[in-house]
N, C-alpha and C positions, 0 to 999 in steps of 0.2 A: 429134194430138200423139203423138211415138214417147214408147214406155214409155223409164224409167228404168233399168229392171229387168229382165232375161229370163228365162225359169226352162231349165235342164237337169237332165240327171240322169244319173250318173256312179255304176257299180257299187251301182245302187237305192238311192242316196240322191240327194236332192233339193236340187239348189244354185240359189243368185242370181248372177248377173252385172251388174252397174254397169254399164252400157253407156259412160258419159261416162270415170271411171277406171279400166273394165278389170277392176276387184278383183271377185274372185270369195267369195263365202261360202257356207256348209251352210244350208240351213233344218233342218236335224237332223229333219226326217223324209223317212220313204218311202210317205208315201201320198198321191196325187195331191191328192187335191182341198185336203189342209190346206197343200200345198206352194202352188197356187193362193191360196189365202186368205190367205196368208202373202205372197205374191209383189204381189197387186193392195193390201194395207196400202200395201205401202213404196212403189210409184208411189202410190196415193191420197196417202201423207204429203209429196211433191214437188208434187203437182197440185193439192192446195189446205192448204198447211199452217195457214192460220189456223182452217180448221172442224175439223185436228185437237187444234189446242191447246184449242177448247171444246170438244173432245170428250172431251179430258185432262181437262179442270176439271170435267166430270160424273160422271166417276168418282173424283174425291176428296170428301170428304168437306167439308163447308161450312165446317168448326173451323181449319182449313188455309189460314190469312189467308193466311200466306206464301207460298203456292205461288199464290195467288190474285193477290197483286200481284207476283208474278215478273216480271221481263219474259222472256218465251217468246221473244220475236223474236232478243234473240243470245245464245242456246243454252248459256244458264246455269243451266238449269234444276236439273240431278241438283248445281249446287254449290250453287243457294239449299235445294236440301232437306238438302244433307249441314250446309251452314253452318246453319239453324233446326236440324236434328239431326231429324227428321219419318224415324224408322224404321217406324212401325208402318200404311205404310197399307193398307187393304184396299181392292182392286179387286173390284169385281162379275162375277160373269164369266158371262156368260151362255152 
């Protein structure tokens, strides 16, 4: 399967390209391997997006009914947290 995503890098910082739209973005850094790590997310989140939506709901917290019965699948999500008002979550970060 071709990636999504391609990485370059343009006066040592590290960019994305869209392959399918073209649009180009920063990963706002300049160090290979986090621009990698950053680059293989965003194909993964195309490649299998339902293991990342549980991947999302392991890192909220369990109290977070709402975000729990979202529906993830049409990308409503950042309005169901803004509409429940859910400012304060903490992500783990390992």
């Amino acid at each position: 399967m071709k990636s999504r995503f391609i990485l370059f890098r343009r006066a040592g910082t590290y960019y994305c390209e869209d392959t399918t739209t073209r649009k180009q973005s920063s990963l706002k850094t300049e160090d290979e391997a986090k621009a990698i790590t950053l680059l293989n997310a965003k194909n993964e989140s195309f490649r299998q997006p339902r293991l990342n939506v549980q991947i999302a709901r392991a890192y909220l917290p369990d109290e977070r009914e709402v975000v729990n019965a979202a529906n993830f699948a049409d990308g409503n999500v950042g309005q169901a947290l803004l509409d429940a008002k859910v400012w304060s979550l903490q992500l783990a970060v390992a």
